[in-house]
KOLTORLUM-300119 format. One record per residue (C-alpha): residue number from 1; x, y, z. Coordinates in steps of 0.001 Angstrom, whole numbers. Example, Ala and Ser with C-alpha at 12.3 -4.5 7.8 and 13.67 -1.06 7.14 Angstrom:
2
+-----+---------+---------+---------+
: num :      c1 :      c2 :      c3 :
+-----+---------+---------+---------+
:   1 :   12300 :   -4500 :    7800 :
:   2 :   13670 :   -1060 :    7140 :
+-----+---------+---------+---------+
! end
This chain:
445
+-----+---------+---------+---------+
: num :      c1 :      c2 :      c3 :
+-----+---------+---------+---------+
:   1 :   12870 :   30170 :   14175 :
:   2 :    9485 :   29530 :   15592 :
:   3 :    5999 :   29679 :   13907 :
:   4 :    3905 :   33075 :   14489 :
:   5 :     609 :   33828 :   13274 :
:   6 :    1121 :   36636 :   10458 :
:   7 :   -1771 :   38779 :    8522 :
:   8 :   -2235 :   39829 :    5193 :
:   9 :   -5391 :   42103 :    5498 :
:  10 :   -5961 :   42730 :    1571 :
:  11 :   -5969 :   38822 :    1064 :
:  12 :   -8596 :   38356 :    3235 :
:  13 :  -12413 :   37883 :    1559 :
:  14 :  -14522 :   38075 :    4698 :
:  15 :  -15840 :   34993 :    5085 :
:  16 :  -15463 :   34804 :    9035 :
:  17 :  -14281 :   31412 :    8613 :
:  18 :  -11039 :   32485 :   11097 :
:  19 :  -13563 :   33897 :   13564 :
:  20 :  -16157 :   30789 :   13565 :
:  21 :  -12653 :   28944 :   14368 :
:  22 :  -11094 :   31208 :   16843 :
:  23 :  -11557 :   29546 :   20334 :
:  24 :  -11539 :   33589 :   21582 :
:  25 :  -14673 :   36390 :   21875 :
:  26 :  -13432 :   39075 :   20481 :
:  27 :  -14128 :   42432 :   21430 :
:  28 :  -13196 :   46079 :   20205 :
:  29 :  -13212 :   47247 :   23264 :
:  30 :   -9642 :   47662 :   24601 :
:  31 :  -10751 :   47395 :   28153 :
:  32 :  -12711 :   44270 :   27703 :
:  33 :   -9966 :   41036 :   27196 :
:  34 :  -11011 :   38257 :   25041 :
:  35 :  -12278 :   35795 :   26861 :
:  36 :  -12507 :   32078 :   25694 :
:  37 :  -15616 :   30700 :   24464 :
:  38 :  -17289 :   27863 :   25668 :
:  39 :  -18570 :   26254 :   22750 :
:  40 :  -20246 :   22991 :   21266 :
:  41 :  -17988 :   23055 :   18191 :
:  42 :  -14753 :   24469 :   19299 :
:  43 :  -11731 :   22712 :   17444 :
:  44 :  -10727 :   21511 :   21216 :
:  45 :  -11490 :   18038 :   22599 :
:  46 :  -11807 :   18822 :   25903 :
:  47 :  -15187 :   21489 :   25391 :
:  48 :  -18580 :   18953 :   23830 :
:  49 :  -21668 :   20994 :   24921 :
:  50 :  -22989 :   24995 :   24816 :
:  51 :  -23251 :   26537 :   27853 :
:  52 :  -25847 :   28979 :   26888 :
:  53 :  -27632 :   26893 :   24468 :
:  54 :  -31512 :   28485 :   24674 :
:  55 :  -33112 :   24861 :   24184 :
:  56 :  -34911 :   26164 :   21059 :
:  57 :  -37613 :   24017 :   19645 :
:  58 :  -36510 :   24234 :   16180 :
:  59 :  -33085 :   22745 :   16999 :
:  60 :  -31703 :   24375 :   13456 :
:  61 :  -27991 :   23334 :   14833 :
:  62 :  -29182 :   19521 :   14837 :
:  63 :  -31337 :   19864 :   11944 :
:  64 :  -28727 :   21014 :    9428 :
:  65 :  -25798 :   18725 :   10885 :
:  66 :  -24937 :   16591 :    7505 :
:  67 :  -23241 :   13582 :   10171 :
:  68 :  -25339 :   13773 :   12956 :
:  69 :  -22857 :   14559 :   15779 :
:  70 :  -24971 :   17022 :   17620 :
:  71 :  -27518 :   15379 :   20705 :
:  72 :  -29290 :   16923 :   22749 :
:  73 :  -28988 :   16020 :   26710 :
:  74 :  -32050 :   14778 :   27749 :
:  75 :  -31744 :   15930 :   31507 :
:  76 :  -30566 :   19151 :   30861 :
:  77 :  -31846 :   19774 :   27284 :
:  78 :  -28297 :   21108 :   26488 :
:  79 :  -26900 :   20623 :   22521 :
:  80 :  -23573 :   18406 :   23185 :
:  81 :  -21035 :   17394 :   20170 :
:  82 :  -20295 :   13593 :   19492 :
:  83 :  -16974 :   12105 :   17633 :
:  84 :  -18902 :   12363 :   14672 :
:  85 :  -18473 :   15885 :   13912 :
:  86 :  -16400 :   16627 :   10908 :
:  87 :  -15675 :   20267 :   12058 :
:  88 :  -18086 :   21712 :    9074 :
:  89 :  -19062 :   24684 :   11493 :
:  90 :  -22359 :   24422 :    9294 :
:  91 :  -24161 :   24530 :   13600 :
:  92 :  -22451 :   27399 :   14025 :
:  93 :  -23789 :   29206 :   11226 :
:  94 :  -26718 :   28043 :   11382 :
:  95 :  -27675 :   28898 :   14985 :
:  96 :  -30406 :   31786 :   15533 :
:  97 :  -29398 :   33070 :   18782 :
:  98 :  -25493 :   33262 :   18136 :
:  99 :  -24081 :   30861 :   20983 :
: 100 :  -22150 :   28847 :   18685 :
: 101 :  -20479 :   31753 :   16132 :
: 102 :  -17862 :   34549 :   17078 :
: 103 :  -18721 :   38623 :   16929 :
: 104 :  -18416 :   39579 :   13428 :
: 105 :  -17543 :   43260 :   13360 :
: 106 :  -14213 :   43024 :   15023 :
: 107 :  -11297 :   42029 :   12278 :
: 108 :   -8843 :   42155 :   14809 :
: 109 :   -6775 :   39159 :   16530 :
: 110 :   -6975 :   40883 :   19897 :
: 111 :   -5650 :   37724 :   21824 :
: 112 :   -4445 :   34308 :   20675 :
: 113 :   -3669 :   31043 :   22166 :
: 114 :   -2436 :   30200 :   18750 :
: 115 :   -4503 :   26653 :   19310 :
: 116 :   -1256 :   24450 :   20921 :
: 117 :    1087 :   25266 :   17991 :
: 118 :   -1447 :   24643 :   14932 :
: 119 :   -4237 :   27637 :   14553 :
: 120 :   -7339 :   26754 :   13005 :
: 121 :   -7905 :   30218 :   11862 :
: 122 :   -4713 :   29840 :    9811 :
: 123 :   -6111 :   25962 :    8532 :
: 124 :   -9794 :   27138 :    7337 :
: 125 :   -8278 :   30341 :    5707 :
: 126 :   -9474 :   30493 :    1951 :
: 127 :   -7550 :   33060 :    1040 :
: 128 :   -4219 :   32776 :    2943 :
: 129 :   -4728 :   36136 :    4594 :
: 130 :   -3502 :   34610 :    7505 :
: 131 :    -368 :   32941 :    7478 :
: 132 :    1362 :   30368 :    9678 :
: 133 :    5228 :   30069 :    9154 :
: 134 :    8316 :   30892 :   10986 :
: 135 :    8423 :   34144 :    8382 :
: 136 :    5817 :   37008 :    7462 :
: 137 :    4248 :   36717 :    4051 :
: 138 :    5663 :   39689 :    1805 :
: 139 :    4126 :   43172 :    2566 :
: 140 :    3373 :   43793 :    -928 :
: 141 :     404 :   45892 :   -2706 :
: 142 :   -2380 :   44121 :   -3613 :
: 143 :   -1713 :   44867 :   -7406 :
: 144 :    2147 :   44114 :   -6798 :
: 145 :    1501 :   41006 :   -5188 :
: 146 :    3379 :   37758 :   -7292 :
: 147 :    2370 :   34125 :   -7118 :
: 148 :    4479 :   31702 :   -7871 :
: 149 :    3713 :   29837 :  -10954 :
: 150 :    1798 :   25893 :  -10316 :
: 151 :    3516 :   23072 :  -11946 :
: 152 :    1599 :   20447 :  -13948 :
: 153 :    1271 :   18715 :  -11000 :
: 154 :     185 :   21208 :   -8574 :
: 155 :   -2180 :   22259 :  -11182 :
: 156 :   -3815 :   18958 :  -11133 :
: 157 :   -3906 :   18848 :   -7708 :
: 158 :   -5563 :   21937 :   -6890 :
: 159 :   -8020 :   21355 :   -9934 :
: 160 :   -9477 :   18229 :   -8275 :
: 161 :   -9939 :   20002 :   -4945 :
: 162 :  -12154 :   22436 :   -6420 :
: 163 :  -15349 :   20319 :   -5851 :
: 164 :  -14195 :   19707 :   -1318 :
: 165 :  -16131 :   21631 :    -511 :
: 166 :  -16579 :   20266 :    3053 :
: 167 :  -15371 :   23777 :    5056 :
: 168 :  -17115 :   26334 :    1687 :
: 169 :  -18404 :   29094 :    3253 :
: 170 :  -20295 :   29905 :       8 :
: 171 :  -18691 :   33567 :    -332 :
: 172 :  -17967 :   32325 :   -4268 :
: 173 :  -14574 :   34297 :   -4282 :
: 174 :  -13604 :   31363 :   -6485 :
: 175 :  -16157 :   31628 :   -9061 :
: 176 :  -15072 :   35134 :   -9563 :
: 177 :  -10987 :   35036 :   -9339 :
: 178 :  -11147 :   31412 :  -11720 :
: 179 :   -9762 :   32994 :  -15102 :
: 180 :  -11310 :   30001 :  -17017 :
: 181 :  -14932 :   30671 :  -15491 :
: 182 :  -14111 :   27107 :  -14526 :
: 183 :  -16408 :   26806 :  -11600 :
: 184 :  -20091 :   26731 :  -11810 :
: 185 :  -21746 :   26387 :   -8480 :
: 186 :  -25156 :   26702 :  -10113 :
: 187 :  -24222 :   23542 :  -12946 :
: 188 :  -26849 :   21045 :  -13795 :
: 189 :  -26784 :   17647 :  -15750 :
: 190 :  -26818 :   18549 :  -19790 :
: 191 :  -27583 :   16253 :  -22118 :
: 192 :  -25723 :   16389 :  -25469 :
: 193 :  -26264 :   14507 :  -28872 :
: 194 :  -22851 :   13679 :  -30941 :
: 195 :  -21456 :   12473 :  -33889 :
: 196 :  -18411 :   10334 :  -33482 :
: 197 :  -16571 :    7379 :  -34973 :
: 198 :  -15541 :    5123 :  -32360 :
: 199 :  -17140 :    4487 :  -28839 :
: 200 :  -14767 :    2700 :  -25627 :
: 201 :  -17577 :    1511 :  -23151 :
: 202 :  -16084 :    2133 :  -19671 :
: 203 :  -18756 :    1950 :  -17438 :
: 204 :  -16970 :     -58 :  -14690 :
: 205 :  -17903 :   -2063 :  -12355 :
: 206 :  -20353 :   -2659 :   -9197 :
: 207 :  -19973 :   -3432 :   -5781 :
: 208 :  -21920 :   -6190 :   -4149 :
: 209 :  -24444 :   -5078 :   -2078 :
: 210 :  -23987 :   -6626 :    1361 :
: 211 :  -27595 :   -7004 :    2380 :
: 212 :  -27530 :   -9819 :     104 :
: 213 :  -26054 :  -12008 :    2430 :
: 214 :  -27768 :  -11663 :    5613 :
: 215 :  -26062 :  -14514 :    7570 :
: 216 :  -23725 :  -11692 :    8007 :
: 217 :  -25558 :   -9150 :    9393 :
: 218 :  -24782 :   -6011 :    7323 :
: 219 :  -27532 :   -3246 :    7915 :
: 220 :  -28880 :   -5037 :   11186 :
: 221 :  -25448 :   -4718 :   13123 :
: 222 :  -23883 :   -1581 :   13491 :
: 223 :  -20448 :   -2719 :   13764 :
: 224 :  -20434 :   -4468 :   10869 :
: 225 :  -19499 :   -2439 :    7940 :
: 226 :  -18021 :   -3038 :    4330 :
: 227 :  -14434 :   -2351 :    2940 :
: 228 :  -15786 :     631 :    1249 :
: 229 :  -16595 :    2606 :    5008 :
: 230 :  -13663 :    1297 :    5987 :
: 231 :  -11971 :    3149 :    3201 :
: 232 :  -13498 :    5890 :    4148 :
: 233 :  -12652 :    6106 :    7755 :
: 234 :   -9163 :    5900 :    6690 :
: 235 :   -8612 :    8593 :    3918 :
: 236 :   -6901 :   11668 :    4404 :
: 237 :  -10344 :   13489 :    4251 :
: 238 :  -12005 :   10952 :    6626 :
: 239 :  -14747 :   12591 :    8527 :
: 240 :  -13653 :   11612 :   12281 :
: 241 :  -10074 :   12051 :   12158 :
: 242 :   -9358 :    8348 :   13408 :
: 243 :  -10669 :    4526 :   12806 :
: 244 :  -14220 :    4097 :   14901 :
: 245 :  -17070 :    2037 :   15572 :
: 246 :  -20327 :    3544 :   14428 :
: 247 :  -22104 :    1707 :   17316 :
: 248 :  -20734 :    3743 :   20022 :
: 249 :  -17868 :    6190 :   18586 :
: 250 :  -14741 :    3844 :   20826 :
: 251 :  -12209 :    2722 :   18806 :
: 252 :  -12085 :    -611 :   17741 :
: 253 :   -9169 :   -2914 :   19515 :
: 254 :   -9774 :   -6341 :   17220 :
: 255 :  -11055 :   -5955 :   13926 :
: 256 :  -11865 :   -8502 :   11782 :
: 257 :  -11779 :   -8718 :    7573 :
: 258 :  -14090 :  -11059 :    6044 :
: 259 :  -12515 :  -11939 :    2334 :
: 260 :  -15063 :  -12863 :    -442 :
: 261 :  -17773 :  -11153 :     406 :
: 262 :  -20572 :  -11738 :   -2697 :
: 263 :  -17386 :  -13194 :   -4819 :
: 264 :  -16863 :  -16982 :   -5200 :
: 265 :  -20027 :  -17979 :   -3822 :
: 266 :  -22901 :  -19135 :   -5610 :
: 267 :  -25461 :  -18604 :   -3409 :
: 268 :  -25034 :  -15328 :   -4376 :
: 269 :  -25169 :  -16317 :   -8226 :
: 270 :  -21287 :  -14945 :   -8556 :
: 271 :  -18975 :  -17962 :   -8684 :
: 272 :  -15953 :  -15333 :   -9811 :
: 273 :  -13185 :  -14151 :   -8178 :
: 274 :  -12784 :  -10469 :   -7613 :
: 275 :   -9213 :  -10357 :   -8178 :
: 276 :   -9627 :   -7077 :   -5829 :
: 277 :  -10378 :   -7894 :   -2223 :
: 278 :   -7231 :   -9277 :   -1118 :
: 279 :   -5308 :   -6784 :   -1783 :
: 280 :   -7218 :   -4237 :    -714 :
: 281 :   -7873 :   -5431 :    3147 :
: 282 :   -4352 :   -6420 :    2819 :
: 283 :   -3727 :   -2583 :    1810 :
: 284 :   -6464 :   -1761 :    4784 :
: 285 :   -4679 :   -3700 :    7326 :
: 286 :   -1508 :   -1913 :    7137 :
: 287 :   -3017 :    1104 :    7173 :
: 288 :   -5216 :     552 :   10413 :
: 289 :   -1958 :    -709 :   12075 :
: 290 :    -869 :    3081 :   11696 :
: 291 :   -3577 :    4432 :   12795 :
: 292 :   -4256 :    1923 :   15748 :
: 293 :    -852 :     400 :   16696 :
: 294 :   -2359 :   -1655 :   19806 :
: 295 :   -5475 :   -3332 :   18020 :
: 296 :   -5391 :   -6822 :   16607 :
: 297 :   -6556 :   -7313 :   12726 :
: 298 :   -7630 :  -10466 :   11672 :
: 299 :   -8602 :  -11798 :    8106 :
: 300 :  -10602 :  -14524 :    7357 :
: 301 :   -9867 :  -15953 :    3440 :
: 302 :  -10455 :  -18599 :    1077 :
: 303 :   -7271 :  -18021 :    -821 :
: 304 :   -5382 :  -15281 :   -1158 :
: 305 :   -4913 :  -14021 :   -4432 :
: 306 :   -1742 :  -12211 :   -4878 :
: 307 :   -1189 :  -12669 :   -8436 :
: 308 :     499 :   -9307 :   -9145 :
: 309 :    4238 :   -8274 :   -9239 :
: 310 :    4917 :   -7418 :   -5735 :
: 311 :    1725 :   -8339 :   -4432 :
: 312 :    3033 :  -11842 :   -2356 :
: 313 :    5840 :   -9686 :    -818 :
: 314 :    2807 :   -7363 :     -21 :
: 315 :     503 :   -9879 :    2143 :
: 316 :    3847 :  -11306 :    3562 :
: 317 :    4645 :   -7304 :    5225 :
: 318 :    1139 :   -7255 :    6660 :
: 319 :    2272 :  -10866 :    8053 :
: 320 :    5341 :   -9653 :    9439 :
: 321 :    3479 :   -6855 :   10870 :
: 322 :    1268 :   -8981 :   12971 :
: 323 :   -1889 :   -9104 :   10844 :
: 324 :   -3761 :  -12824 :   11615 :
: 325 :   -4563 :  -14418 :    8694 :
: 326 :   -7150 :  -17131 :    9237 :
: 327 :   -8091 :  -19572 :    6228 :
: 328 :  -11499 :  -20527 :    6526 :
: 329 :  -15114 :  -19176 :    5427 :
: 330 :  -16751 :  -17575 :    7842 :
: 331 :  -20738 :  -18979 :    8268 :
: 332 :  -22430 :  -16350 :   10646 :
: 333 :  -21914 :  -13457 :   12368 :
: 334 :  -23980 :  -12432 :   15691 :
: 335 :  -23715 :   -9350 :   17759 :
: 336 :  -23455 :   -9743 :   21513 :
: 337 :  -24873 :   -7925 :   24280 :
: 338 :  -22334 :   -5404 :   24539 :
: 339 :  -22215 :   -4581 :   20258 :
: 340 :  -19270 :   -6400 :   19754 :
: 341 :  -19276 :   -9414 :   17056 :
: 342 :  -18724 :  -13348 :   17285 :
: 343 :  -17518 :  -14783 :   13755 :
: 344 :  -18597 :  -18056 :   13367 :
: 345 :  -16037 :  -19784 :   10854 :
: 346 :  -14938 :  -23158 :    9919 :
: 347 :  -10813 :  -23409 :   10431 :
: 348 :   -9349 :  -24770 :    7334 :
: 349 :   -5626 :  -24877 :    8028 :
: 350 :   -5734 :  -26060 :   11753 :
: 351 :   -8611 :  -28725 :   10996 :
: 352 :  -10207 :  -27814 :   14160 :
: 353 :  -13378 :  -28094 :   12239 :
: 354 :  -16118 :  -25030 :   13528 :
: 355 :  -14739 :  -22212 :   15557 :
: 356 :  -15803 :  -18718 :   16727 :
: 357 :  -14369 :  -15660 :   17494 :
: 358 :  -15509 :  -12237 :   19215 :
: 359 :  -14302 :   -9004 :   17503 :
: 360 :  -15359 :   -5225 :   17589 :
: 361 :  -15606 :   -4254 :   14195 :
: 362 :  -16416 :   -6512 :   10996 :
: 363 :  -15318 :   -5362 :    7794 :
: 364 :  -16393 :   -7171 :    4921 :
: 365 :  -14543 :   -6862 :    1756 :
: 366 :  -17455 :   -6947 :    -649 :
: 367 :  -16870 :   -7789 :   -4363 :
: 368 :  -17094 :   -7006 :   -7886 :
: 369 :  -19874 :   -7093 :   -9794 :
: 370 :  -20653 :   -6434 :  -13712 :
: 371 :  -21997 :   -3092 :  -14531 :
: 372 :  -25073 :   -4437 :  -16667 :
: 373 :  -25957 :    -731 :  -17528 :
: 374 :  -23322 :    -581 :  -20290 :
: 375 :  -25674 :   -3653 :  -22283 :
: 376 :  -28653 :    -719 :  -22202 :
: 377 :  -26572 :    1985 :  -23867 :
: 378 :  -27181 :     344 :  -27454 :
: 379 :  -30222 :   -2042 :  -28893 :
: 380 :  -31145 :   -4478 :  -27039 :
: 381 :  -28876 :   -7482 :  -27924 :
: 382 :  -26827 :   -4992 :  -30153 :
: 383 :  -23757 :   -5364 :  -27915 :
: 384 :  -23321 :   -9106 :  -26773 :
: 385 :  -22347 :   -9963 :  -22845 :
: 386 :  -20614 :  -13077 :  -21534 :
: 387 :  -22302 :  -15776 :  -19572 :
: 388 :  -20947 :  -13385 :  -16450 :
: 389 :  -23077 :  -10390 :  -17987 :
: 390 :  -19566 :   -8368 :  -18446 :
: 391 :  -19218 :   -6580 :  -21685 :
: 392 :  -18062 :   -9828 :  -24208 :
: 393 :  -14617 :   -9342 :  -25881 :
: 394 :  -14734 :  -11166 :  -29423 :
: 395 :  -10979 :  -11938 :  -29702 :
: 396 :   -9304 :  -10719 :  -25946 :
: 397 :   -5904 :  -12383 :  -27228 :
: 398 :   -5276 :  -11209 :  -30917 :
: 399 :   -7569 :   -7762 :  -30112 :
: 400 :   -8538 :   -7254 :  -26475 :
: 401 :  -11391 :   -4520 :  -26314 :
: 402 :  -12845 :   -5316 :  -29621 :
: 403 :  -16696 :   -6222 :  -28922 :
: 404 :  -19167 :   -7545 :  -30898 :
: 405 :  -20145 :   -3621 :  -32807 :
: 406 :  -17924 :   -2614 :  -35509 :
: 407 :  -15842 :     544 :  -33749 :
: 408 :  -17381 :     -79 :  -30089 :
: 409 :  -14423 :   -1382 :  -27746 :
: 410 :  -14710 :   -2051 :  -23834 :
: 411 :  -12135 :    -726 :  -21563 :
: 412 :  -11396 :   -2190 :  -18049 :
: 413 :  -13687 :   -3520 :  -15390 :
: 414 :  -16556 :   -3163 :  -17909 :
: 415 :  -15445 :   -6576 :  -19755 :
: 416 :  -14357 :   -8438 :  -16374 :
: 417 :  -12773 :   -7983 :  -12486 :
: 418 :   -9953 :   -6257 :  -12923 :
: 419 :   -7340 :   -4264 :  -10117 :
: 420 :   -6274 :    -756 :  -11357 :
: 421 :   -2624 :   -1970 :  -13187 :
: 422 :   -4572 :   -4129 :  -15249 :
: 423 :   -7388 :   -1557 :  -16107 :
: 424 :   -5406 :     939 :  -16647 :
: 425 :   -3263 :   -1436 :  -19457 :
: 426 :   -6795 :   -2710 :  -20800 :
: 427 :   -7773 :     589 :  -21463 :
: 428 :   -4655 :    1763 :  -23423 :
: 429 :   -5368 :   -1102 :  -25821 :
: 430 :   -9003 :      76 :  -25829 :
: 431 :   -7865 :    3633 :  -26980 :
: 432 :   -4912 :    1934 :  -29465 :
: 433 :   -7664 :    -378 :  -31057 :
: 434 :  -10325 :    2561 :  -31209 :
: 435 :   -7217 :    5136 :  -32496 :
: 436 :   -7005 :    2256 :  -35021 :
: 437 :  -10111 :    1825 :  -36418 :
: 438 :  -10825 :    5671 :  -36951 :
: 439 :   -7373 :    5620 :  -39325 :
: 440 :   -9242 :    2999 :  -41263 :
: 441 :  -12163 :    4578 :  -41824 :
: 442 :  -10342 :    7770 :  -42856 :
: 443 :   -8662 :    5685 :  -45346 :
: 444 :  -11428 :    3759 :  -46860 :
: 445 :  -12827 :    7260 :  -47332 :
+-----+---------+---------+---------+
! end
């Protein structure tokens, strides 16, 4: 059976988030047919500019655009969308002479193109007043209506998507259905004083900042960007919907990892490893290979450190999947006339001594650093650090977390580099050692 579009009026909230989406005018007038709209922010490539943008000087629509995506033409002064827009219709709310935004007094789908199989009116509905599946939601009254019941899970799920709040048309339905007066759009930071008996100091770690090595050209060179962007390009809730160059928007057809970033160098003053990097443009690698099956990924290493279970048969895949991997440490990194990249390295394995190489997009798989902020929680000198500045464990072999305070423990990254199998097991013999040391004191009492 095929999808339609259904409706389920007394579900619906009014927050015009279907009609900002709706590709249609719409019109109460049954004489008058909806007629497409030719907008700057329609949820279709093929329309990028307003045609009866009024040139305003305040340009609200660019002012209030969180990514930047909106630029204005300068030969015909006309607003035009880039790549960059993450769909936040925030432009076409904003807009004071109503070019961008649908009529809001008809509630009526009067025609629908149903957006090539996947409306958007259906996608940004809070609510779920309108529905698309190959069957109509049941017509039940409001106060009959039943919802099946979330699973742990689900529960979980839906409790850490309360704070995306990327397509929140602020009509704050949620503050007032939430039975636990869970949501607090108006919260602040609180401080609170309390009396406990054990402390686990998980403060984590941080990331090297990339500026610090300048030979490679983070912050001057647009196409050169850290693991962390990357990251973000790729998630599920990426803003762009694919893998691009900030430069210019194209995407990227050889991309480059540079392993070691701020780790294992001592320029740098960090002569450890970060356990962390390999894996993770490893992980990265795969992952841009689905998203860009034609482009070429190289990475440039020292070693690769795949120490965990599974983690060699890991690196091998990305191998096997046609991911270069290049031993040597890349030098220097210059940008060429037409923003694309030439690696300067020094070719280990082949013993061909100093080589270059041009690529698109740089991504440099920055490090681990300690968190030194977790030393200024207590007395100065109170709770003792390692010559690496990571919190100190006294005895990590006979009792790992156990610092230098009576009832203090560290938990994870906070005490050295660690990858999330290994934090998570360091911090279950953080809460064992602290679950410990309360049952003393209750017994000495």
């Amino acid at each position: 059976m095929a999808k339609q579009l259904f409706v389920t009026p007394y579900r619906c909230i009014d927050c015009k988030n279907c009609e900002i989406a709706c590709s249609f005018i719409h019109t109460q007038d049954p004489q008058k047919p909806a007629l497409p709209r030719i907008r700057a922010y329609t949820f279709k490539g093929d329309v990028h500019s307003v045609a009866l943008c009024q040139q305003c000087e305040e340009q609200t629509c660019l002012e209030v655009c969180p990514t930047g995506a909106l630029v204005r033409d300068p030969e015909t002064g006309v607003i035009k969308r880039t790549d960059a827009c993450i769909l936040c219709r925030t432009c076409a709310l904003a807009c004071p002479y109503g070019n961008i935004h649908f009529d809001p007094l008809n509630k009526e789908i009067v025609k629908c193109d149903l957006c090539d199989g996947d409306p958007f009116c259906a996608k940004y509905c809070p609510s779920r007043a309108l529905i698309w599946a190959e069957e109509p939601a049941p017509d039940l009254e409001p106060e009959m209506e039943v919802e099946g019941l979330l699973g742990e899970e689900e529960a979980r799920y839906s409790a850490n998507r309360c704070l995306d709040c990327g397509g929140c048309s602020e009509c704050h339905e949620c503050v007032n259905v939430c039975p636990a007066d869970a949501v607090k759009l108006d919260m602040r930071d609180e401080e609170q004083i309390l009396e406990v008996s054990s402390v686990i100091v998980s403060t984590g770690f941080n990331l090297f900042d990339a500026h610090l090595k300048p030979t490679y050209g983070y912050g001057r060179y647009p196409n050169v960007i850290t693991a962390m962007q990357m990251d973000r390009l790729l998630s599920p809730t990426r803003p762009f919907n694919h893998v691009i160059r900030p430069s210019d928007g194209k995407r990227p057809d050889n991309i480059a990892f540079v392993l070691c970033t701020g780790s294992r160098d001592q320029t740098v003053n960090n002569r450890l490893c970060s356990r962390v990097c390999c894996m993770y443009s490893i992980k990265q690698s795969q992952l841009i290979m689905g998203a860009l099956p034609l482009a070429d990924i190289t990475i440039y290493y020292i070693d690769i450190r795949a120490f965990g279970k599974g983690y060699d048969e890991f690196g091998e895949q990305a191998k096997a999947m046609g991911v270069y991997f290049v031993k040597g440490k890349v030098a220097e990194i210059k940008e060429t006339e037409n923003n694309n990249l030439t690696v300067f390295y020094e070719d280990i394995a082949g013993g061909d001594g100093l080589k270059d190489a041009e690529h698109d997009l740089v991504v440099l798989s920055v490090g681990l650093l300690p968190n030194i902020d977790a030393l200024n929680l207590f007395d100065e000198g109170l709770l003792e650090a390692d010559i690496y500045s990571y919190v100190k464990e006294i005895d990590e072999d006979i009792n790992p977390g156990k610092t230098s305070i009576d009832g203090v423990f560290v938990a994870g990254a906070a005490s050295a580099a660690r990858d999330i199998p290994d934090s998570i097991l360091h911090a279950g013999a953080a809460a064992a050692q602290a679950a410990a040391y309360i049952e003393r004191m209750r017994a000495d009492k």
